[in-house]
C-alpha positions as a Markdown table, in Angstrom:
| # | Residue | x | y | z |
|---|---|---|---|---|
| 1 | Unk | 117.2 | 129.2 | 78.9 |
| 2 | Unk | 114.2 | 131.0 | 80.0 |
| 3 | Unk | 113.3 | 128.3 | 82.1 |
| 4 | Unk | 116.3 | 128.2 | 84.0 |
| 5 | Unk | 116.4 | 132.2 | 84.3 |
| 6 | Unk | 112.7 | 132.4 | 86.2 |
| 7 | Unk | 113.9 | 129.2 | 88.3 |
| 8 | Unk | 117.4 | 129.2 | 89.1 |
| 9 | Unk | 119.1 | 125.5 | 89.8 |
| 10 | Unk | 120.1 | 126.2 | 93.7 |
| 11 | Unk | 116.1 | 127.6 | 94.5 |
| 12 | Unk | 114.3 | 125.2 | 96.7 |
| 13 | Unk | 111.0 | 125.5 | 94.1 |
| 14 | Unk | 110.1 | 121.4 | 93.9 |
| 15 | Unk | 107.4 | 119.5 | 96.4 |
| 16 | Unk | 109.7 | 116.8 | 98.3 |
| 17 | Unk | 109.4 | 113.0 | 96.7 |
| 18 | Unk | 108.4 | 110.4 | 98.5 |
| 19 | Unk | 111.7 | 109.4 | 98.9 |
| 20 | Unk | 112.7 | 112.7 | 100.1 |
| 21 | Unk | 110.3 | 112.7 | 103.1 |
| 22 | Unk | 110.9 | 109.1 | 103.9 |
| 23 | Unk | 114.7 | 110.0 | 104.3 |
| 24 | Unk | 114.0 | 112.6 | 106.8 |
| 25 | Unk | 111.2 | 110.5 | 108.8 |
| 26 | Unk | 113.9 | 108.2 | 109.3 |
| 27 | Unk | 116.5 | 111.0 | 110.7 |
| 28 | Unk | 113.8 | 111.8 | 113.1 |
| 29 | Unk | 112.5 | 114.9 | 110.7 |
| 30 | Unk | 108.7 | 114.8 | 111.2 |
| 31 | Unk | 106.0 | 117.7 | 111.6 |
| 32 | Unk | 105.5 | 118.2 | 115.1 |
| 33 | Unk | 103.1 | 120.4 | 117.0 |
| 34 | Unk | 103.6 | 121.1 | 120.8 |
| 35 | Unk | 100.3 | 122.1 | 121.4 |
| 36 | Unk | 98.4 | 119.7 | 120.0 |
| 37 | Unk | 100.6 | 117.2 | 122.4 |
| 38 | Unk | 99.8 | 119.3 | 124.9 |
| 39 | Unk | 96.1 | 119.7 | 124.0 |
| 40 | Unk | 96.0 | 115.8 | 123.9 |
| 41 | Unk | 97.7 | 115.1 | 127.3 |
| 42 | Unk | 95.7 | 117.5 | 129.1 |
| 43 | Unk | 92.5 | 116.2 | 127.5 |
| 44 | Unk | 93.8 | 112.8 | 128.2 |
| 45 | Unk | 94.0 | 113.8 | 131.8 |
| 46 | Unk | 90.7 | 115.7 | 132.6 |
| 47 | Unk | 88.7 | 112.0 | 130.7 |
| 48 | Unk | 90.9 | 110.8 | 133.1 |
| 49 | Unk | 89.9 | 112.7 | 136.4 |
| 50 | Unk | 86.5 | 112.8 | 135.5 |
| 51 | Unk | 86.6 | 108.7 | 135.0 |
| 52 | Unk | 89.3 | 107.7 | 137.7 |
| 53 | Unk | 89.1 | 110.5 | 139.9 |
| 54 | Unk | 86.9 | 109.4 | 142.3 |
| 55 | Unk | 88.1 | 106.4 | 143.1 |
| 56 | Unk | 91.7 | 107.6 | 142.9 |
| 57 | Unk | 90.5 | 110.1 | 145.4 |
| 58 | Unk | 89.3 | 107.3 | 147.7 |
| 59 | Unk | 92.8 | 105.2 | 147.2 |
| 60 | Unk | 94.5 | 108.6 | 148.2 |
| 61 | Unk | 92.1 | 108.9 | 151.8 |
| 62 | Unk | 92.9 | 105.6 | 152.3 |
| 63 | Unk | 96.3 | 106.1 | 151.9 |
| 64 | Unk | 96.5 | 109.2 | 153.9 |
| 65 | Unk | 94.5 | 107.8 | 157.0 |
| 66 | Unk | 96.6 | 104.8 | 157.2 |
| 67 | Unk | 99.5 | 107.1 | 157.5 |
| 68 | Unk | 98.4 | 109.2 | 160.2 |
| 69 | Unk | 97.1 | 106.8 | 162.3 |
| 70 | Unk | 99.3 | 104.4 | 164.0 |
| 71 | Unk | 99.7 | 102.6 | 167.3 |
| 72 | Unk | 102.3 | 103.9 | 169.2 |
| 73 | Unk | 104.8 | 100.7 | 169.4 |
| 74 | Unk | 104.6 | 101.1 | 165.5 |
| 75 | Unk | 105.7 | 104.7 | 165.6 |
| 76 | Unk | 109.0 | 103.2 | 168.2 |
| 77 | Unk | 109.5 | 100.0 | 165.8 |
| 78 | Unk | 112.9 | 100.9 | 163.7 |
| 79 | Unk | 112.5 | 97.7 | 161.7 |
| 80 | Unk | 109.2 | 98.2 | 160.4 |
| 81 | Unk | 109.4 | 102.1 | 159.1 |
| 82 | Unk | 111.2 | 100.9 | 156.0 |
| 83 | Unk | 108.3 | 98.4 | 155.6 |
| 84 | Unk | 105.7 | 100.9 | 156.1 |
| 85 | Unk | 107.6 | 103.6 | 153.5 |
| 86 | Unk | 107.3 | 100.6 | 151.0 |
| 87 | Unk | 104.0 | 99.5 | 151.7 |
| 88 | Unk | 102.6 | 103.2 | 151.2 |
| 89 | Unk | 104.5 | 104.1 | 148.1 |
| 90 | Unk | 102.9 | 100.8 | 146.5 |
| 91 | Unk | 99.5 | 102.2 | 147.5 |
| 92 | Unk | 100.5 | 105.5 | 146.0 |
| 93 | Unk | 101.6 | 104.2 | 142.8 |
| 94 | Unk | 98.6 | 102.0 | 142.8 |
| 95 | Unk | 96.2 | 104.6 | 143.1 |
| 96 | Unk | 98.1 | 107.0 | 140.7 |
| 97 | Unk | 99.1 | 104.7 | 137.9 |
| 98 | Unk | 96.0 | 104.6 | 136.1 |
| 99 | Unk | 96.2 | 108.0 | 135.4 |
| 100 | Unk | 100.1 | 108.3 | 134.8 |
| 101 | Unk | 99.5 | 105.2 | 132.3 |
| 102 | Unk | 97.0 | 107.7 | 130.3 |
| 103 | Unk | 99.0 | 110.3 | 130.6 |
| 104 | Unk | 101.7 | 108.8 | 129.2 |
| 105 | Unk | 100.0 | 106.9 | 126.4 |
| 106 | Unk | 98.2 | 110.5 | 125.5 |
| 107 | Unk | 102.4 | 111.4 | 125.5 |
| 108 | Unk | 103.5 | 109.1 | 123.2 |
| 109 | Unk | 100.3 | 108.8 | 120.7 |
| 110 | Unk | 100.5 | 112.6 | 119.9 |
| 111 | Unk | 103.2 | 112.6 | 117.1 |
| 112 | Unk | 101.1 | 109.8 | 115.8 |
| 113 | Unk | 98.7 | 112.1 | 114.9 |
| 114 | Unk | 100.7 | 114.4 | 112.7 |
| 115 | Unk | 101.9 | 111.2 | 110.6 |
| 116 | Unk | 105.2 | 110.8 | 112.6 |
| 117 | Unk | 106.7 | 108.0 | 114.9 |
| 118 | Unk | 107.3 | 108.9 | 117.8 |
| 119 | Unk | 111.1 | 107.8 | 118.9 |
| 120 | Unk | 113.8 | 107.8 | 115.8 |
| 121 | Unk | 116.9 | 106.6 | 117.0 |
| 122 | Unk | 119.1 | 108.5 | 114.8 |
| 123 | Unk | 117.6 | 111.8 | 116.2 |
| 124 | Unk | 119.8 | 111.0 | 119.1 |
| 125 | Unk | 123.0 | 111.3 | 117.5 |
| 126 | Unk | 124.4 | 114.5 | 118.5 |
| 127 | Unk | 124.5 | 117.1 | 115.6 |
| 128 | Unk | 127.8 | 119.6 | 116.3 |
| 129 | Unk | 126.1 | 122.1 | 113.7 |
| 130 | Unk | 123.5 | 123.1 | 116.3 |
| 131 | Unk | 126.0 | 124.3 | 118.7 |
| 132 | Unk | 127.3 | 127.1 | 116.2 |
| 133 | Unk | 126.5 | 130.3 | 118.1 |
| 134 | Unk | 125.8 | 132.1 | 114.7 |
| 135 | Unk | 123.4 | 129.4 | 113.8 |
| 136 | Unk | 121.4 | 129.7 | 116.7 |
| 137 | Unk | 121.1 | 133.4 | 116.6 |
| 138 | Unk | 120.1 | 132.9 | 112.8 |
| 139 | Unk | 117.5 | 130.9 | 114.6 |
| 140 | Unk | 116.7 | 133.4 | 116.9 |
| 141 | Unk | 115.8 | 136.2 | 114.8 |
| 142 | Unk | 114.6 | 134.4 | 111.8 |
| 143 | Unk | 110.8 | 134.7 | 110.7 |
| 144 | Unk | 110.0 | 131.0 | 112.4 |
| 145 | Unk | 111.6 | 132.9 | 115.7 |
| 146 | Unk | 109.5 | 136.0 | 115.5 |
| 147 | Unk | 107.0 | 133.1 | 114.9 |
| 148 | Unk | 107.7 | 131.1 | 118.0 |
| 149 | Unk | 107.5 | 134.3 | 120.1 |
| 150 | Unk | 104.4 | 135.6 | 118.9 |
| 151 | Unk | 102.7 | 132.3 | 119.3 |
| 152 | Unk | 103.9 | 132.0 | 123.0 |
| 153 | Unk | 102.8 | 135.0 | 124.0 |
| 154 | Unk | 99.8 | 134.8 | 122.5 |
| 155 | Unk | 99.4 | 131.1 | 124.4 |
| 156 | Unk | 100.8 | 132.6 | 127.4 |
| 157 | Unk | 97.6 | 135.3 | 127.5 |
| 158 | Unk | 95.0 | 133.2 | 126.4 |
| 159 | Unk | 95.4 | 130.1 | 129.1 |
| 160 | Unk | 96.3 | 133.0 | 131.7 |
| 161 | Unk | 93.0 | 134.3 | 130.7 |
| 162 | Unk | 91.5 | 130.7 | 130.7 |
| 163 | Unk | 92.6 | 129.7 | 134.2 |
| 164 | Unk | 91.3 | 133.2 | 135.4 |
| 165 | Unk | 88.1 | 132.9 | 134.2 |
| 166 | Unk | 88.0 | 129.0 | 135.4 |
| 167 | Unk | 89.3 | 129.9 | 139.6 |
| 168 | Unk | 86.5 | 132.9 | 139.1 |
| 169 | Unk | 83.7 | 130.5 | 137.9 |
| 170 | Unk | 84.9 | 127.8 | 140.4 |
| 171 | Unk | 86.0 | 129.8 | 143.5 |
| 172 | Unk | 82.5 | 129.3 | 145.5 |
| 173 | Unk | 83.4 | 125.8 | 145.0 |
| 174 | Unk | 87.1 | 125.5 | 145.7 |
| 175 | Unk | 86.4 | 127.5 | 148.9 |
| 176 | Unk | 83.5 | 125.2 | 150.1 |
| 177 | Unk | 86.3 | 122.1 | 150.2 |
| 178 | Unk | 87.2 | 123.0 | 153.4 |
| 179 | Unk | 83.8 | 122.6 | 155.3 |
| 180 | Unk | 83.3 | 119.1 | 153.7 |
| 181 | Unk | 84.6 | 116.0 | 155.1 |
| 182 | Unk | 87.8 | 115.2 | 153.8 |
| 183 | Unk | 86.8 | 112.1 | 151.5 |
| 184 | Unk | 84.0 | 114.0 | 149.8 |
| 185 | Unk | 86.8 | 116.9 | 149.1 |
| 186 | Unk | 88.7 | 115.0 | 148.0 |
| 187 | Unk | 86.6 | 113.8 | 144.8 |
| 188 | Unk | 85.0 | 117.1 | 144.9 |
| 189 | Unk | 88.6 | 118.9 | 144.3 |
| 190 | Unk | 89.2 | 115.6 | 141.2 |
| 191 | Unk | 86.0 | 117.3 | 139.3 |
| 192 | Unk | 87.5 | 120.7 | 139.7 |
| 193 | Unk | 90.6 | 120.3 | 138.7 |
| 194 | Unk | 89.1 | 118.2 | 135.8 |
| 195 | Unk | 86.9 | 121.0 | 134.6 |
| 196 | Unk | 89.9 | 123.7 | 134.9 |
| 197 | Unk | 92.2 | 120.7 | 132.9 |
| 198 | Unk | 89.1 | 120.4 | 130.3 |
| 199 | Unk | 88.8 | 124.1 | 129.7 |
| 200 | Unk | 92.5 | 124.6 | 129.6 |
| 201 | Unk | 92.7 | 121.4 | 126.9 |
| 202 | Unk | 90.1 | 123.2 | 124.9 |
| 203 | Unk | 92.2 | 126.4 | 124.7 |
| 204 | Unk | 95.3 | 124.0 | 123.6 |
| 205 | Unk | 93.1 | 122.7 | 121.3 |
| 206 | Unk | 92.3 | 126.0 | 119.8 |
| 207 | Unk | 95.6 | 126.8 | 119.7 |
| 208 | Unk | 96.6 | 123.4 | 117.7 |
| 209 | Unk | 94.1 | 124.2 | 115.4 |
| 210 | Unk | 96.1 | 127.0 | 114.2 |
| 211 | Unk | 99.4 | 125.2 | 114.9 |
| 212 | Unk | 99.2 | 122.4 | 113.3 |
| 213 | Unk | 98.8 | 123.7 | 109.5 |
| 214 | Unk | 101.6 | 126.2 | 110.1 |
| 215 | Unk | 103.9 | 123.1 | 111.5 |
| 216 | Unk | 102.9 | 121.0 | 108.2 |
| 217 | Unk | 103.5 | 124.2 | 105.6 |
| 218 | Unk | 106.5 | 124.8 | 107.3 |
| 219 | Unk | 107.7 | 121.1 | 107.1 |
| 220 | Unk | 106.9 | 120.8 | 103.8 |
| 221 | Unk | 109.1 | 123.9 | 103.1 |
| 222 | Unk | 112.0 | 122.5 | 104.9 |
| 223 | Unk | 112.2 | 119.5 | 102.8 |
| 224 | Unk | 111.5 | 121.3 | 99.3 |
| 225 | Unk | 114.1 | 120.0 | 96.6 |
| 226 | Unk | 115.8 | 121.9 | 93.7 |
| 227 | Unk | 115.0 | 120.8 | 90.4 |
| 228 | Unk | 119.0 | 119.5 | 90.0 |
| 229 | Unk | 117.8 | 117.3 | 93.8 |
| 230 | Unk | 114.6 | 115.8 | 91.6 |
| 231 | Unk | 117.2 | 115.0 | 89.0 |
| 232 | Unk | 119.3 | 113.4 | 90.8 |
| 233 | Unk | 117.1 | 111.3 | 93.1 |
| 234 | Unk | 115.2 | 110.1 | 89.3 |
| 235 | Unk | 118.5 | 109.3 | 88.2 |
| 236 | Unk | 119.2 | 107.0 | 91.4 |
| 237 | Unk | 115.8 | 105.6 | 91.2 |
| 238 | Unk | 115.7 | 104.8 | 87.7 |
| 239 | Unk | 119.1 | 105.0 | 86.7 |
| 240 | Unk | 121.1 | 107.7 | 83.8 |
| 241 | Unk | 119.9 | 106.9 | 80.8 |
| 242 | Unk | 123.5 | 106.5 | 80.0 |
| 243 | Unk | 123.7 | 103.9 | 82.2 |
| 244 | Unk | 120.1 | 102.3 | 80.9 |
| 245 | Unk | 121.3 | 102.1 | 77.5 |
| 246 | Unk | 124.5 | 100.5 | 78.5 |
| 247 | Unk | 122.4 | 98.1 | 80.0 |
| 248 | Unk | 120.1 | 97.5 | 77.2 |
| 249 | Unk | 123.2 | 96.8 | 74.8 |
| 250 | Unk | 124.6 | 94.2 | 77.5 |
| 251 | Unk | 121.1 | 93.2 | 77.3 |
| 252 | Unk | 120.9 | 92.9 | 73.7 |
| 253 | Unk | 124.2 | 91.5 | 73.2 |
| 254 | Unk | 123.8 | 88.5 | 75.7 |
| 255 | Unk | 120.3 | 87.7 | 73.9 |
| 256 | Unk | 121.6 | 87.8 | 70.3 |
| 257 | Unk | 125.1 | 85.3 | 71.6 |
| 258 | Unk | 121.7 | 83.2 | 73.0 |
| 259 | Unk | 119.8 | 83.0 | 69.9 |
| 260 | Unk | 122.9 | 82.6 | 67.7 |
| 261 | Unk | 123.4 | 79.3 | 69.9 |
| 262 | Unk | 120.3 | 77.9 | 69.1 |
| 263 | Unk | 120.7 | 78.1 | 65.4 |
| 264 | Unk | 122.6 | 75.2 | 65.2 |
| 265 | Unk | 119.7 | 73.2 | 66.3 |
| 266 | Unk | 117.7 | 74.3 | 64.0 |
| 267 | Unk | 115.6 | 72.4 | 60.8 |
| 268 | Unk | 115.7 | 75.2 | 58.1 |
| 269 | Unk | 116.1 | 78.8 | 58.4 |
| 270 | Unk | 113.9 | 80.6 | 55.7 |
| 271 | Unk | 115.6 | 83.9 | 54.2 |
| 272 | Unk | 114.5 | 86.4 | 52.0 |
| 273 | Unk | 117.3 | 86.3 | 50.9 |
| 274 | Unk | 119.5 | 88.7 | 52.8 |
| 275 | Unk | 117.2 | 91.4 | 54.5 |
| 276 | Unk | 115.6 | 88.8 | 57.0 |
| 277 | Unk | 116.4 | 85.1 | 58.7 |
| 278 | Unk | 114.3 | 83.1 | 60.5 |
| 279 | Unk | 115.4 | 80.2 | 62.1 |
| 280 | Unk | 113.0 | 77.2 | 62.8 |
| 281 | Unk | 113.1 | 73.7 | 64.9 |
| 282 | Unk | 110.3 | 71.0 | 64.9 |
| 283 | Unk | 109.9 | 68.0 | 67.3 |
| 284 | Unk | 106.9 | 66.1 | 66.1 |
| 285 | Unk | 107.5 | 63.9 | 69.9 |
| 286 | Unk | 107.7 | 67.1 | 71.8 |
| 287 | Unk | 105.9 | 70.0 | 70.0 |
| 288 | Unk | 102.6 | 71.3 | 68.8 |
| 289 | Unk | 103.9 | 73.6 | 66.0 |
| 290 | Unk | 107.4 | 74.7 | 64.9 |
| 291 | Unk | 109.3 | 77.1 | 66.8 |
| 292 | Unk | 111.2 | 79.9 | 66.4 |
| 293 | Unk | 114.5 | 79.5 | 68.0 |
| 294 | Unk | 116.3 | 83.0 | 66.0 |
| 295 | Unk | 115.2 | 85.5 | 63.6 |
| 296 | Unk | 117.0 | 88.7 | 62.5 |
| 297 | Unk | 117.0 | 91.5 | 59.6 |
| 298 | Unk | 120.4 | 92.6 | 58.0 |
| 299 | Unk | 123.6 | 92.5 | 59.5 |
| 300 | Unk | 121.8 | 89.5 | 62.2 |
| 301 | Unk | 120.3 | 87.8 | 59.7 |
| 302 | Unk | 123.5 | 87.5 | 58.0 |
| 303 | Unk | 124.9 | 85.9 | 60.9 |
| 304 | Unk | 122.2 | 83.9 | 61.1 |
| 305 | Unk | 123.0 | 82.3 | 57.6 |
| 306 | Unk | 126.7 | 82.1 | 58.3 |
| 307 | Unk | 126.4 | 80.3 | 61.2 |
| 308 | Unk | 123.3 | 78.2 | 59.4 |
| 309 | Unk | 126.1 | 77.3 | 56.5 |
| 310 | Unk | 129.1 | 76.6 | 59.2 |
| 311 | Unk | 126.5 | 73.8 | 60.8 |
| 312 | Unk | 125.6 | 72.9 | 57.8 |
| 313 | Unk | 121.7 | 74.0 | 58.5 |
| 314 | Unk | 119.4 | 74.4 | 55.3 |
| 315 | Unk | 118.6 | 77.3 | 54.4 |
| 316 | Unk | 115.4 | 78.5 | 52.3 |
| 317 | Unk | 114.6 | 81.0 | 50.3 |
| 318 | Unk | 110.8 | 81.9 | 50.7 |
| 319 | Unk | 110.8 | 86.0 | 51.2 |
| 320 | Unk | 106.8 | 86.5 | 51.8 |
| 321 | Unk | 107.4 | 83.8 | 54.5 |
| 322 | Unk | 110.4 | 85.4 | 56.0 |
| 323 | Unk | 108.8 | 88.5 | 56.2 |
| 324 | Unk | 105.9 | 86.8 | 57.9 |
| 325 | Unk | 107.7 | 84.7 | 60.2 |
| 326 | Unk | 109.8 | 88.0 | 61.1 |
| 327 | Unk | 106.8 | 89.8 | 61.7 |
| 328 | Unk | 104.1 | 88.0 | 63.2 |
| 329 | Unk | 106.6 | 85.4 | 65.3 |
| 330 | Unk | 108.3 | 86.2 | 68.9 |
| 331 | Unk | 111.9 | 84.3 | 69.3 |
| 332 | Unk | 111.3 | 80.9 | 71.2 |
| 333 | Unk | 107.0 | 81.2 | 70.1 |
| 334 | Unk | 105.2 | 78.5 | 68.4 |
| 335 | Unk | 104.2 | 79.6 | 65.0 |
| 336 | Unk | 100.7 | 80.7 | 64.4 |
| 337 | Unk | 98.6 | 78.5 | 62.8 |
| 338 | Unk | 98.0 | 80.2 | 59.8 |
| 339 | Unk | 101.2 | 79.6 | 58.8 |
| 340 | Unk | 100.9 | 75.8 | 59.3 |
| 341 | Unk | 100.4 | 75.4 | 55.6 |
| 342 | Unk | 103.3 | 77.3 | 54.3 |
| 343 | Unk | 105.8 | 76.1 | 57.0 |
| 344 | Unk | 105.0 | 72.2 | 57.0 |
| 345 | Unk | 105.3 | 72.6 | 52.7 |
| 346 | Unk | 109.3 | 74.1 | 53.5 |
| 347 | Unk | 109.6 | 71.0 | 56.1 |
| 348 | Unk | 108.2 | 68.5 | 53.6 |
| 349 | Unk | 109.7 | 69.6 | 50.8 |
| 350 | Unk | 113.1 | 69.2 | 52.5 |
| 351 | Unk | 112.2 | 65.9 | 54.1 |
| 352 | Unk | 112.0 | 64.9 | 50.1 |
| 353 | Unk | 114.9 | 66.3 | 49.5 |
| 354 | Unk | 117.0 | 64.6 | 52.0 |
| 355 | Unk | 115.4 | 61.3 | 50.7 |
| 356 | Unk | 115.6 | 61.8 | 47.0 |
| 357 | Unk | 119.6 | 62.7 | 47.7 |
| 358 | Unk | 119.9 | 59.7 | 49.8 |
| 359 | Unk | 118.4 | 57.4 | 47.2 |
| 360 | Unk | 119.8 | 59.0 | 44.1 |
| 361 | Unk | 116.2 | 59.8 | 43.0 |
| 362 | Unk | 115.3 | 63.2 | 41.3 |
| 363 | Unk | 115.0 | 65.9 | 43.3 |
| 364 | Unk | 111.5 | 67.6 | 44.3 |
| 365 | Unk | 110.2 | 70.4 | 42.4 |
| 366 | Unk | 110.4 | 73.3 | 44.6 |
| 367 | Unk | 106.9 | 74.1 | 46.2 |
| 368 | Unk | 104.7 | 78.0 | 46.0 |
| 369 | Unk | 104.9 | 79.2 | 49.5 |
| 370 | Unk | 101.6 | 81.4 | 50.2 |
| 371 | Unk | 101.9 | 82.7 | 53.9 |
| 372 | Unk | 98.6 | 83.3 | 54.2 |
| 373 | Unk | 98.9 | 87.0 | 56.1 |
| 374 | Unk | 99.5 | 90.2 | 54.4 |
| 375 | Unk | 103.1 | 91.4 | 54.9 |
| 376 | Unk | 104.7 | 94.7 | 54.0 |
């Protein structure tokens, strides 16, 4: 009672199961931090400026001088503008797309890097509960919303800061673009806007670096459990032990209707004489040792012998073996051989028996069984 009066049933106290946060990776619930996408992208894209942007910058001349310089019977020929418009885009895309493609790949790899896939296709089933204008202010003026809006301002002013300090440092440079030819601004303006993209990435990445662990604690929150969840989710795992022990009688009851169909073929069962049966079968063509084919204690074994008398089995009465066999020997296991001696002296002994009846001899004197092993 105590327990349940510190930690009441409908308080989110548990860590989610593994279960639990594969349910909501596949709705599409995964931690995710903006600015560490963003932080990646821009990286992504100053590397790429500072690899690319040269020659990107020379596609882009190229591109630019063939469009403003033209015969004249071009500049009059209707049927070839569409032409040209094609021809040009292509070059664009051609000088661009190395970039874009990094871009884009930076895009798509940053969810990776908080543990999450990037596109859940049952994220974009529309959810009516967001549109409840009570929820949303809820939202709004929640603790993650005072949050949201501290951490955006606080972004806002430090990149404004950034890219201030960056067009300070750089203006000598920007403004010396315009007295140099136009190919060598061109990749002079790539390395500037690669630095300000590098300096604003490293601000992002600061940023991210306080981000991130917020987005994870608060994920991990969002999926905490109740004790009565952890319950529940054991008890679909593993199954109510209601249902378990329902199980295990089935169980039992289908292996005891087996074993009870095997006595039949059995050569002897030894008793001892009620508490415990053992049934045995021997194949000298086929088998090792003897084998155990049933064994029980009380209310089994005395199915054992009713079913050994109704098949006319033979049954004998050797209690230290019984107890042995019962003990040492798993159903459908050979027996071990230190109990060689004292089975094969019950199998010979009835082997003589069957003869001497056969015959009309006297019947054998009925033989000292020794186990061998300690039993209780």
């Amino acid at each position: 009672m105590a327990e349940n009066d510190n930690n009441p049933a409908g308080e989110r106290t548990e860590q989610p199961t593994t279960k639990r946060r594969e349910q909501a990776r596949e709705q599409g619930q995964v931690p995710r931090s903006a600015d560490l996408g963003a932080a990646l992208v821009l990286l992504t894209a100053a590397a790429g400026l500072e690899l690319l942007g040269g020659w990107s910058g020379r596609q882009l001349n190229a591109l630019m001088r063939a469009g403003l310089s033209f015969p004249r019977e071009r500049a009059l020929d209707e049927s070839a503008a569409l032409g040209t418009l094609a021809s040009m885009t292509a070059h664009a895309l051609y000088a661009c797309a190395p970039l874009w493609g990094l871009t884009v790949l930076a895009a798509l790899a940053a969810p990776l890097a908080l543990g999450g896939r990037g596109f859940h296709p049952k994220a974009l089933l529309p959810d009516f509960s967001r549109l409840s204008p009570g929820a949303g202010f809820a939202r709004m003026f929640s603790l993650n919303g005072a949050v949201e809006l501290g951490k955006a301002f606080a972004k806002f002013g430090l990149l404004a800061l950034v890219a201030a300090l960056v067009l300070w440092r750089q203006t000598g440079a920007i403004l010396a673009l315009s007295a140099e030819p136009v190919p060598v601004a061109i990749v002079h303006a790539a390395s500037i806007t690669g630095v300000a993209l590098l300096a604003l990435a490293a601000t992002l990445a600061l940023i991210a670096a306080v981000d991130v662990p917020w987005q994870l604690w608060r994920y991990t929150q969002q999926l905490r459990m109740t004790r009565e969840q952890v319950r529940e989710e054991m008890k679909e795992s593993e199954g109510s032990p209601e249902v378990k022990g329902r199980i295990r009688k089935i169980q039992g009851e289908r292996a005891r209707r087996r074993m009870m169909r095997e006595v039949p073929k059995a050569d002897v069962v030894v008793v001892n004489p009620t508490h415990f049966a053992v049934a045995l079968r021997y194949d000298e063509q086929r088998m090792r040792a003897p084998i155990v084919v049933a064994k029980g204690q009380d209310l089994i074994a005395a199915r054992i012998r009713a079913v050994a008398e109704e098949h006319r089995v033979p049954i004998f009465e050797a209690p230290p073996l019984a107890r042995a066999l019962h003990r040492h020997v798993e159903i459908g296991a050979e027996i071990p051989a230190s109990l060689y001696v004292a089975v094969a002296q019950v199998l010979t002994y009835l082997a003589q028996l069957r003869a001497a009846r056969k015959d009309g001899a006297p019947l054998p004197e009925l033989p000292a069984i020794d186990p061998g092993i300690e039993v209780n």
